[in-house]
N, C-alpha and C positions, 0 to 999 in steps of 0.2 A: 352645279356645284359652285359655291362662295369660296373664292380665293384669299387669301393675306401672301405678306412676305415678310418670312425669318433673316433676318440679318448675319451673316456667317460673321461677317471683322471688325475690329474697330470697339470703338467704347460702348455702341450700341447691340456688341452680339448677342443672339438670343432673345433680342424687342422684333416683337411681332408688331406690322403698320400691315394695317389694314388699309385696304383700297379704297382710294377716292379720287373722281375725275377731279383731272388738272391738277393732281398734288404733285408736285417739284422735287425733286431730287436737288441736292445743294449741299457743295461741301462745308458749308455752316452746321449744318443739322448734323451731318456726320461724322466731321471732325477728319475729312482729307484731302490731304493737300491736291491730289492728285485727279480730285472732282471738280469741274467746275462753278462757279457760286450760284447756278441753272443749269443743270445737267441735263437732266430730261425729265420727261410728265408723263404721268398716267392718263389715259384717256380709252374711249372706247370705239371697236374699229365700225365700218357700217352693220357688222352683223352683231352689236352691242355687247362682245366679249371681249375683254381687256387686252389692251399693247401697252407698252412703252416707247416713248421717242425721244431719240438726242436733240438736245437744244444748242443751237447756235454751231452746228456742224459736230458736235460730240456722237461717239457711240456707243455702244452696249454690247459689251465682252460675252460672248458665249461659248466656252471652251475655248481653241482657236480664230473661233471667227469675230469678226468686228462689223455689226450691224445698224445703219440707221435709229431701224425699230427692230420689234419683236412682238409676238403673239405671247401673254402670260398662259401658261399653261400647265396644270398641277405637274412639280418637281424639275420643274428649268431652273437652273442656277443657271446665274448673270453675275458681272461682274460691274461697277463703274468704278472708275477710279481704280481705289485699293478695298474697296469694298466688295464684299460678293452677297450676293440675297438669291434668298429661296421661294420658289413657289407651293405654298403647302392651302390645304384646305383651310378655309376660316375657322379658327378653335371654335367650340360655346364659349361665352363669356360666363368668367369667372366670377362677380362683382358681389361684394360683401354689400353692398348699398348704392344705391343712387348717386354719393360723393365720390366714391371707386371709380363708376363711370365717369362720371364728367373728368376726372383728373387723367383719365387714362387716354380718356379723348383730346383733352385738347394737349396733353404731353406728346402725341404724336404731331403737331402742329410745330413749322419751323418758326419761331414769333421772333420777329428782330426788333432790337429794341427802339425807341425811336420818342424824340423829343417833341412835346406838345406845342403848338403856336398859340396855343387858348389865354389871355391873359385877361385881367378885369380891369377898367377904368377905375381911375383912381374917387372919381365923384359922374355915376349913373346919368347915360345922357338921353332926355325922351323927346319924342317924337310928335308933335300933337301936328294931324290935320288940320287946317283953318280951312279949307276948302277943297272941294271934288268929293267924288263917292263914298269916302271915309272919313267925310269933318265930321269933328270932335275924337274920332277916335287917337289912341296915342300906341305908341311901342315903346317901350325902356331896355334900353340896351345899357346891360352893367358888364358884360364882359365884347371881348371882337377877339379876332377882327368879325364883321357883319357885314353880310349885302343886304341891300334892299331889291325890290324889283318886283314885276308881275308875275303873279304864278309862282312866287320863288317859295322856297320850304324852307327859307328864314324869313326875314322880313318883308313882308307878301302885301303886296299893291293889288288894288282892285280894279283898278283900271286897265282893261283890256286893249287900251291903243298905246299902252306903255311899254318899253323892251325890258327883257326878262331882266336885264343888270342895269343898273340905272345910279345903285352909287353903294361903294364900300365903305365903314366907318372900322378907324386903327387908330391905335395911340402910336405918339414918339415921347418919350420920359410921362410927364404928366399932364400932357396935353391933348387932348381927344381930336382926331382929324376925320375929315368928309374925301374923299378922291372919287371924282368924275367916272362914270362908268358908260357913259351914255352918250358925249360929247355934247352940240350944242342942245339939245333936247332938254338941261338941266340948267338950270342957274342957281346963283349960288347968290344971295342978295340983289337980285334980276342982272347979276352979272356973269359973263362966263369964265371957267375958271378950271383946273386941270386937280388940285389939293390947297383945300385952307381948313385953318385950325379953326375947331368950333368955337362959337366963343355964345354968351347967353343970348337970347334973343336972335339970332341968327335965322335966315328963313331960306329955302330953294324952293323952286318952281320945275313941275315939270307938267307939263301939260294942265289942265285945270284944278292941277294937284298945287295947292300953295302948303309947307309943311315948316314948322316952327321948334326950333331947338331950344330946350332949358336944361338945366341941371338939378338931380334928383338929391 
């Protein structure tokens, strides 16, 4: 049997949430006071049928009792906080269209809001190899912050005796900066160096990697 849970209180009564491991309980979502902002998470026990558990010493109201966890099981009402939920079978979906679903789904999703650190340099600063396994090749970084490094899935070094972080590039107002990631292993105009401001022509050194800075 495929379970959900009916919400008895609150702004949300009557929203059926459907089960999924590691979804949080949180009095953001809820809208009470008296939940904590990580209440407890769904998950599944060894025998792969659904509990609930209090997070961070919280528990889970079941009539008079006050428990850890709990085994979901079709018609347990539960209490957290000032909220109560029901354990019902999982409805059919209703869904007039494929946009129905998607909205349904991710409306069940606690999404907090949250500020981007993504910003664009003010003038595109590139990369060209002059030497080691990717001379000639270049990268253009128009926005950061960005790492370089080996193996990295942003700015990806070919060089295998290199460490995976090797250097960050961030602005401050409208100046484009390089910051050491690597310690002595990098040079910064065959010098060492902790943060300096790019400036044209600019060159670092890491290993038999020589790599040359202009602007786009």
């Amino acid at each position: 049997m495929k379970l959900a849970l009916q919400v008895l209180d609150g702004p949300h009564k009557g929203k059926i949430i459907y089960l999924r491991d590691q979804w949080v309980f949180s009095s953001h979502f809820f809208n009470d006071p008296e939940m904590l902002s990580r209440h407890a998470v769904l998950s599944f026990d060894t025998n792969f049928n659904w509990k609930i558990s209090g997070l961070g010493g919280s528990t889970i109201r079941a009539g008079l009792v006050e428990k850890p966890a709990l085994s979901l099981i079709n018609g347990l009402v539960f209490h957290l906080g000032l909220t109560g939920f029901k354990v019902i079978e999982k409805p059919a979906p209703a869904f007039k269209d494929w946009e129905d679903a998607i909205l349904e789904y991710l409306n069940t999703y606690d999404w907090d809001q949250s500020k981007s650190d993504c910003y664009f340099f003010l003038n595109p600063v590139r990369l060209t190899f002059l030497q080691g396994p990717q001379s000639d090749e270049f990268y253009t970084i128009s926005y950061g912050p960005r790492e370089l490094g080996f193996n990295h899935f942003d700015l990806d070094v070919k060089d295998p005796s290199q460490p995976e972080k090797i250097a960050r590039f961030f602005k401050i107002g409208e100046s484009a900066y390089i910051e050491n990631l690597c310690g002595k292993e990098l040079l910064f105009n065959k010098k060492p160096f902790s943060q300096e401001v790019i400036q044209e022509g600019d060159k670092i050194q890491f290993g038999s990697n020589i790599v040359e800075f202009s602007f786009v």
